[in-house]
C-alpha positions in Angstrom: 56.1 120.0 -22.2 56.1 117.8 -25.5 52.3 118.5 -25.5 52.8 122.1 -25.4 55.1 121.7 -27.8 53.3 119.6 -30.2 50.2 121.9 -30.1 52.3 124.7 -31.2 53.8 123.2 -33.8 52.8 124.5 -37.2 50.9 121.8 -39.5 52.2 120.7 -42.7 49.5 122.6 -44.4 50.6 126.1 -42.2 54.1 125.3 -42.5 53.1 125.0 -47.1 51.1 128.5 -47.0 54.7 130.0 -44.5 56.7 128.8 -47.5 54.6 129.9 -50.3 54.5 133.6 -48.6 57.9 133.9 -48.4 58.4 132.5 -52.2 55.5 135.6 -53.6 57.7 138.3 -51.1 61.3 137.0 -52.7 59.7 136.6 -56.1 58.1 140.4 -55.8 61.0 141.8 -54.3 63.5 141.4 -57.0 60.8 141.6 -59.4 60.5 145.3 -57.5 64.2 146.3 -58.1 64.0 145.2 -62.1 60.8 147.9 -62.8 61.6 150.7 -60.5 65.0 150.4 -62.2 63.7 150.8 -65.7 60.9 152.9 -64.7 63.5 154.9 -62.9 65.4 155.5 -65.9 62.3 156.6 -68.4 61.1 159.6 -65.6 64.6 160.7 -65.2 65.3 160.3 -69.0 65.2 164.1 -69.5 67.8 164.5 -66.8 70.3 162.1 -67.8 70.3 163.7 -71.3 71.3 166.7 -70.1 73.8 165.1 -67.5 75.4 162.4 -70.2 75.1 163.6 -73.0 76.8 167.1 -74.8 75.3 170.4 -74.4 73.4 172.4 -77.2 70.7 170.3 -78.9 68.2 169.1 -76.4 66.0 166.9 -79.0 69.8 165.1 -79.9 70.5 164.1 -75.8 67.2 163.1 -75.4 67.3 160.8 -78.3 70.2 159.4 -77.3 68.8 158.7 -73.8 66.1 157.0 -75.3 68.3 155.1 -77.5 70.4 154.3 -74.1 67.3 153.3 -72.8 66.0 151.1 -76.0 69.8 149.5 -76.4 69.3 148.2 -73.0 67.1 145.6 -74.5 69.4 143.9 -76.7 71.1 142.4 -74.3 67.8 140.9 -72.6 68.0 138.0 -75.2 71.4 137.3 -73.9 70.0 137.2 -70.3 67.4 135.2 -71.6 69.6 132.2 -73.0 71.9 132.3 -70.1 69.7 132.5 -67.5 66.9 130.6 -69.1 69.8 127.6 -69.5 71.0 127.9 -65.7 66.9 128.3 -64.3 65.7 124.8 -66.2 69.5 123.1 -65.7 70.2 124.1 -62.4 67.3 125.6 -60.5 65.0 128.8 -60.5 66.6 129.8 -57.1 70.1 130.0 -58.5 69.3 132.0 -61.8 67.1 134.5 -60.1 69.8 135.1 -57.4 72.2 135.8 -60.0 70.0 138.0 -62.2 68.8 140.1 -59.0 72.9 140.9 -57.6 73.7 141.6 -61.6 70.7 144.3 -61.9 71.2 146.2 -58.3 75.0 146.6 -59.1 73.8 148.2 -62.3 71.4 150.6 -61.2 73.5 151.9 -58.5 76.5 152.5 -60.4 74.1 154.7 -62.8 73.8 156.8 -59.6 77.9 157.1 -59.2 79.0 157.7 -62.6 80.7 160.9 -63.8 78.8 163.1 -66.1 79.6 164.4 -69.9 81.3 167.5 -68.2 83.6 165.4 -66.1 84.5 162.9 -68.7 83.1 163.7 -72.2 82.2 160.9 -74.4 83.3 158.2 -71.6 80.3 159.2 -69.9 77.3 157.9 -72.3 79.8 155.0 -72.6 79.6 153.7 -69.1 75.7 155.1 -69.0 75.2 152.5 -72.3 77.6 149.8 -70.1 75.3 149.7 -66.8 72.3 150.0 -69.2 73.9 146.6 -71.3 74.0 144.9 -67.5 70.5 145.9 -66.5 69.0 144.6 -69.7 71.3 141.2 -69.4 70.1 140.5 -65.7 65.9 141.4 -66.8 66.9 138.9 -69.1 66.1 136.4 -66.6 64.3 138.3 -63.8 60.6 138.5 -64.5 60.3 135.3 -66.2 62.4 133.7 -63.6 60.4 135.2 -60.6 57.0 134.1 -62.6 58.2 130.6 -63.2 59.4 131.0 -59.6 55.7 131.6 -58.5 53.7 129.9 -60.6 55.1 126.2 -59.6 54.8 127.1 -55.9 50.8 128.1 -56.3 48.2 125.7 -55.7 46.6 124.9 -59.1 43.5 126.8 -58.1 45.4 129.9 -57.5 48.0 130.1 -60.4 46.2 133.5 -61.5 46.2 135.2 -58.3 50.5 134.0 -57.6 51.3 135.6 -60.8 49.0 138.7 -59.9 50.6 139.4 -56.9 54.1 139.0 -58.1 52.6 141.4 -61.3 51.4 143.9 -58.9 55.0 144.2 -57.9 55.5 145.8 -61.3 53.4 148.4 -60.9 55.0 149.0 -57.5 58.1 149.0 -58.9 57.2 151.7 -61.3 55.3 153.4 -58.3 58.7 153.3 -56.2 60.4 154.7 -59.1 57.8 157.9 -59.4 57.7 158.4 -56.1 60.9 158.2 -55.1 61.8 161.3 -58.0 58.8 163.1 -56.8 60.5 163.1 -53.4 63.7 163.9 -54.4 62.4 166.8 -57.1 60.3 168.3 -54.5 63.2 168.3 -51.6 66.1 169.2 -54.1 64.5 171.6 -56.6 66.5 172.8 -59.1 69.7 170.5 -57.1 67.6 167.5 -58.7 69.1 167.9 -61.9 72.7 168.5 -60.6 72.6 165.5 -58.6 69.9 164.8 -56.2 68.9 162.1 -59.0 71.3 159.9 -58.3 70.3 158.8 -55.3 67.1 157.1 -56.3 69.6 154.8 -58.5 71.9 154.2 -55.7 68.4 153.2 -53.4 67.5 150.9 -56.3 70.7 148.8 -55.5 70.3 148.7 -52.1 66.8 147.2 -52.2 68.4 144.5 -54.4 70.5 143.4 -51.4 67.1 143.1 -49.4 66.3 141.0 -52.6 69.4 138.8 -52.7 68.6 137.9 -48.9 65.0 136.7 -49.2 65.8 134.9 -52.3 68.5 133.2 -50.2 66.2 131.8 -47.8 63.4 130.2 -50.2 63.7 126.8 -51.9 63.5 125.2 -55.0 60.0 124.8 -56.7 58.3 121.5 -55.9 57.7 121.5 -59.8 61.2 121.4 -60.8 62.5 119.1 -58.1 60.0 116.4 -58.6 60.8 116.4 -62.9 64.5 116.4 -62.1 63.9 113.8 -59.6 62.0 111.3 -61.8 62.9 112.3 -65.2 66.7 112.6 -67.2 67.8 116.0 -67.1 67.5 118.2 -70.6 71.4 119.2 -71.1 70.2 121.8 -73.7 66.7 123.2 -72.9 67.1 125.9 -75.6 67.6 123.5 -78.3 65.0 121.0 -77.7 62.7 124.1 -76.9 63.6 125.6 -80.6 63.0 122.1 -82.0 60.0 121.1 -80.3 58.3 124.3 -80.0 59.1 127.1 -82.7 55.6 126.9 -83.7 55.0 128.2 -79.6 57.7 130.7 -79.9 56.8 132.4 -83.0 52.9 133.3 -81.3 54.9 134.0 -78.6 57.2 136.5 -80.0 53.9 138.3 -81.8 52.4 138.3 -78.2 54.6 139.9 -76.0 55.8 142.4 -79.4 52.1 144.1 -78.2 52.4 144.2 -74.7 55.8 145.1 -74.9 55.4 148.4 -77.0 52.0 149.1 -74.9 53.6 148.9 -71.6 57.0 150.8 -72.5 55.1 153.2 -74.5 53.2 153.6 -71.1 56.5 153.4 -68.5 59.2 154.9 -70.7 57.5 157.4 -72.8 54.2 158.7 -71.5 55.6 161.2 -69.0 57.9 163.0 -71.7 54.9 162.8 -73.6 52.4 164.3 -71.2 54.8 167.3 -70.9 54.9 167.7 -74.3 51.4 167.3 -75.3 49.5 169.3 -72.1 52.5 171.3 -71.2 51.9 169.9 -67.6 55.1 170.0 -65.4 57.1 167.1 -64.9 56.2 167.2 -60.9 52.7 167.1 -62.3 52.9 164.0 -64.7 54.9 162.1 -62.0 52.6 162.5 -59.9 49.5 161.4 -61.9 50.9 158.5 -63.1 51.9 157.3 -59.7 48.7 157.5 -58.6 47.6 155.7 -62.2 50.1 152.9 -61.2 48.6 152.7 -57.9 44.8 152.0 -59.1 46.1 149.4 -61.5 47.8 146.8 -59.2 44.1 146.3 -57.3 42.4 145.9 -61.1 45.8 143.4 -61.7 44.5 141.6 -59.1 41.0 141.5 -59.9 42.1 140.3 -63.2 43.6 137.8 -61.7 40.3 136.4 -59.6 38.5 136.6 -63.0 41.1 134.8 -64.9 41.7 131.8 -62.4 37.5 131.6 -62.3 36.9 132.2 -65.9 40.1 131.4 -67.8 43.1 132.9 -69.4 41.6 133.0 -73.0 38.9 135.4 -72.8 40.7 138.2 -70.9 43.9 137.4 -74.1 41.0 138.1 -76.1 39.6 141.2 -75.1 42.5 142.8 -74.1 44.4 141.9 -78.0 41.2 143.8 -79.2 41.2 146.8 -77.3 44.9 147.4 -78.2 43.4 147.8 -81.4 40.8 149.8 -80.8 41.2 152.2 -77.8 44.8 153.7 -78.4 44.6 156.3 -80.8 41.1 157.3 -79.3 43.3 157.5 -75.4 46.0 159.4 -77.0 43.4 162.3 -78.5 41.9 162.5 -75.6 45.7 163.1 -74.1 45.9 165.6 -77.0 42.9 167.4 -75.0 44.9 167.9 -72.0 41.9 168.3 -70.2 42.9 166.2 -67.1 39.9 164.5 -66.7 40.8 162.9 -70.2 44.0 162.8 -70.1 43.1 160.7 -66.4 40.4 158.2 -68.6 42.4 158.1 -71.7 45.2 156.2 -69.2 43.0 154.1 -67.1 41.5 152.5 -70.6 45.6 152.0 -71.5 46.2 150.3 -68.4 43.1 148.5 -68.1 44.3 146.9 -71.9 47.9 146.3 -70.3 46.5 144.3 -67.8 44.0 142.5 -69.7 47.3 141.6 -71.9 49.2 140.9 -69.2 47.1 138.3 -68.5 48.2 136.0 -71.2 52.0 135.6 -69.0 50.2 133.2 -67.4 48.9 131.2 -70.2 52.3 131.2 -71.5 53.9 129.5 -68.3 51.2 127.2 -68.3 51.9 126.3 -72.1 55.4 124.5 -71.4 56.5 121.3 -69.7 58.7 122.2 -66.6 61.7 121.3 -68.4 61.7 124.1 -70.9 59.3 126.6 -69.2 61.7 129.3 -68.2 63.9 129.4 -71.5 60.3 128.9 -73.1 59.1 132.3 -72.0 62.5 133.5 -71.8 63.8 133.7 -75.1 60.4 134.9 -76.9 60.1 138.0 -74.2 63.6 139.0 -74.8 63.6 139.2 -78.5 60.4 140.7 -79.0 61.3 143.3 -76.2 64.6 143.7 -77.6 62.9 144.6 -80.9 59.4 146.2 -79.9 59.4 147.2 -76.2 63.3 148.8 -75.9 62.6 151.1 -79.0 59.0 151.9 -78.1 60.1 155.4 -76.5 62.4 155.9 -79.0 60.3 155.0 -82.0 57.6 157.1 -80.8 59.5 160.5 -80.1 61.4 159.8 -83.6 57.9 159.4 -85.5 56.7 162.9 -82.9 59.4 164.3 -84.2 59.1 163.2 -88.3 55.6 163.8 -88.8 54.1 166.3 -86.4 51.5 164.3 -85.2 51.1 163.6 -81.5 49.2 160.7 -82.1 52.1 158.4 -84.2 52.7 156.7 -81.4 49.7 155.5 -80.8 48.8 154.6 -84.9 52.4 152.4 -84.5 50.9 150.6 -81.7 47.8 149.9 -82.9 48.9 148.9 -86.5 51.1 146.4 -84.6 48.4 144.7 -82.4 45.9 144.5 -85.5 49.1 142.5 -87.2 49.0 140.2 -84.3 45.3 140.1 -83.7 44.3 136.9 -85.7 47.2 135.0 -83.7 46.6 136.2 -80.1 42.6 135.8 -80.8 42.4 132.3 -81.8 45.9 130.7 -81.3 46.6 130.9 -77.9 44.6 127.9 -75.7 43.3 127.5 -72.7 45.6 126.3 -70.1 43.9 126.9 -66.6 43.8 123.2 -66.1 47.1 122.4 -67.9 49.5 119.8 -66.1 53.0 122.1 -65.4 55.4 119.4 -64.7 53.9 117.6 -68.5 52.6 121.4 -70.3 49.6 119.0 -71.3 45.9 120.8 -70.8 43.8 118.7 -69.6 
């Protein structure tokens, strides 16, 4: 009986590979619940404005959902420092558990809350109060569930951790579309008088299915072994301010790009499409569900190249092409020939991956001591100041000018500021040390 049972007995290398699966499905999952909520929020931005906001100028409630939506992000630094302090103090497991309970309460109390013609003014209130929470809790989410990741993977497979836990972004965003697709098409004209809320109200239940799996994983080997042999950093954001403001200021330039790229892309586009190609809003969610859905299997072959090639040269590329291939996507948007309007979006989510790319190299950059508050704190402020307002910014400068394409000239004036930086500042760190940060 022993023999039997010893020959059935997973190995140490089985019983590894079992924990790290269960680490990439607890990391994804909440990582999950944080995009389809904010993706959630951008499709069904032209609904909420006409839910929270007062009746009689629709350009007026859709700014302010967009500056609901942008708001949001000021509390992400916040997140950041408090998260970012209890993740490199006390352990990734316990920050992310905390930031995934914080973010499903949120979004499903969006999908309870009275509208403007129940309670008037209270209503955008306690829209602009979950919002506050949900931007608080991302605070610590993604970079959390990366950190999370990254010092479970072998060293050999860094790239392809992160790209799995990255795909969960863009299935996040695909739960999100096709969750309201299911919900428009069911509920017609009853989408906009209520049926919306339940994709909210689903968002928070998934975030218990979050809060369990995160339960039942354990610390990264990474952390424990540093806190084990070295003296514990009381205050990782000061020593990481000190040591590193140099770091944080490339940084900050870094994710400002991907930040107004991928928001421009998530929270914007499909008011956008609507309004450039007259395409309904069935239509756009559609088509960029299935865009989302080609873009996690390039993610991922992103990831194969950047684990056998490097980080730097797909940084590289991908900071150029921001640059370059923008304006020219958002003409051919302006087409709305749908064969364009399809190309014009693979070539912007082909750059947002190539950018994306770089999250890695940030990680990698940091001694374990520091690492989450060190990609923490830079993500947060430069989303709080770039990403949150992309939508907003670019309906505003639609709005001032005329010109469909001022979104895309904003973007791509910002990524040639921060070109010089991201092309020749950021190493190489596929062979860096991540309980030291040291590339060897």
């Amino acid at each position: 009986m022993s023999q039997h049972a010893s020959t059935d007995a997973p190995t140490a290398e089985e019983a590894v590979m079992v924990s790290r699966r269960g680490v990439l499905f607890a990391s994804s999952v909440g990582n999950f619940v944080e995009w389809f909520d904010f993706t959630l929020f951008g499709f069904t931005a032209a609904v909420l404005a006409k839910v929270f906001f007062p009746p009689g100028n629709e350009v007026a409630s859709l700014l302010g959902a967009f500056a609901v939506y942008g708001v949001a992000f000021v509390a992400r630094p916040v997140g950041a420092y408090v998260f970012g302090h209890i993740g490199d103090r006390r352990g990734r497991r316990t920050s992310l558990g905390l930031s995934i309970i914080i973010m499903g309460a949120a979004t499903a109390a969006i999908g309870i809350l009275p509208g403007w013609s129940q309670i008037g003014p209270l209503a955008p209130a306690l829209l602009l109060l979950c919002r506050l929470a949900q931007g608080f809790s991302a605070g610590g989410e993604y970079t959390g569930a990366l950190t999370f990741s990254l010092e479970h993977a072998p060293d050999n497979r860094r790239a392809w951790y992160l790209g799995l836990v990255g795909a969960s972004t863009w299935l996040g965003a695909v739960g999100a579309t096709m969750t309201v697709v299911i919900f428009q098409t069911a509920s017609g004209p009853a989408f906009a008088s209520g049926a919306w809320r339940w994709p909210f109200i689903i968002g928070g239940l998934i975030a218990v299915v979050g809060l369990f799996l995160r339960l039942r994983v354990g610390e990264t080997p990474v952390f424990t072994d540093v806190q084990a042999t070295t003296e514990k950093t009381k205050r990782p954001f000061r020593e990481l301010v000190r040591g590193y403001w140099r770091t944080l200021l490339l940084l900050f330039a870094y994710f400002a790009v991907l930040g107004v790229l991928t928001h421009m892309f998530l929270g914007y586009m499909p008011t956008y499409l609507q309004k450039a190609t007259g395409m309904s809003a069935t239509t756009v969610l559609t088509l960029t569900t299935a865009l989302n859905i080609v873009s996690i299997p390039v993610g991922l072959g992103l990831a194969v190249l950047a684990d056998r090639y490097g980080r730097r040269p797909l940084i590289r590329i991908g900071a150029s092409s921001a640059v370059i291939v923008v304006v020219p996507a958002y003409l051919l948007i302006g087409t709305a020939n749908v064969f364009a309007i399809v190309l014009a979006l693979l070539v912007f989510l082909l750059t947002v991956g190539l950018l994306s790319t770089g999250a890695l190299a940030v990680l990698e950059m940091y001694p374990a001591n520091v690492r989450f508050s060190g990609m923490a704190l830079p993500y947060n402020l430069a989303y709080a100041v770039f990403a949150g307002t992309a939508p907003l910014a670019s309906e505003l400068l639609v709005s001032a000018t005329g010109s469909m394409i001022s979104p895309a000239i904003y973007a791509s004036v910002l990524a040639l500021l921060a070109l010089p930086l991201l092309l020749t500042a950021i190493p190489e760190t596929r062979h860096s040390d991540l309980r030291t940060g040291a590339i060897k």
